[in-house]
C-alpha positions, 0 to 999 in steps of 0.5 A: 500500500502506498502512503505517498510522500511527506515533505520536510523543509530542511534548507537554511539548516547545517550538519548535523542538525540536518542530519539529526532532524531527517533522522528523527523523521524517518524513526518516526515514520519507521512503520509508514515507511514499512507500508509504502511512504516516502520521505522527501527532505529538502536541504541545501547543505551539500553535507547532507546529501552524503550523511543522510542516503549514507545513514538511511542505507544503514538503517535499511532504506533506500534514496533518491538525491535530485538537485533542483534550483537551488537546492536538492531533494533526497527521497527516503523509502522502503 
């Protein structure tokens, strides 16, 4: 079952409280996760495209990172 995306604005943020606030997100979302959500987080520190897929990858999950303008968006799923 999909549960669609839910988005987090984490620009103007710098690691490791980006790292730390995704992180936190995907703990609490561990079950909506397992049922098909995904997690969309929007930074724009260049540190954060590396320490959050790399954790994520750790804990089980997949990622998408997508530059967009301005900033990037890494997609957190199952």
């Amino acid at each position: 079952m999909d549960h669609g995306n839910e988005i987090f604005d984490l620009r103007g943020q710098i690691c490791p409280s980006t790292l730390l606030t995704a992180l936190k997100k995907v703990n609490e979302k561990k079950e909506q996760l397992k049922d098909g959500l995904t997690l969309e987080f929007k930074v724009d520190n260049r540190d954060a495209i590396n320490t959050i897929p790399e954790s994520a990858t750790r804990m089980g999950y997949r990622f998408d990172v997508e530059k967009s303008h301005g900033f990037y968006k890494i997609k957190i799923y199952k």
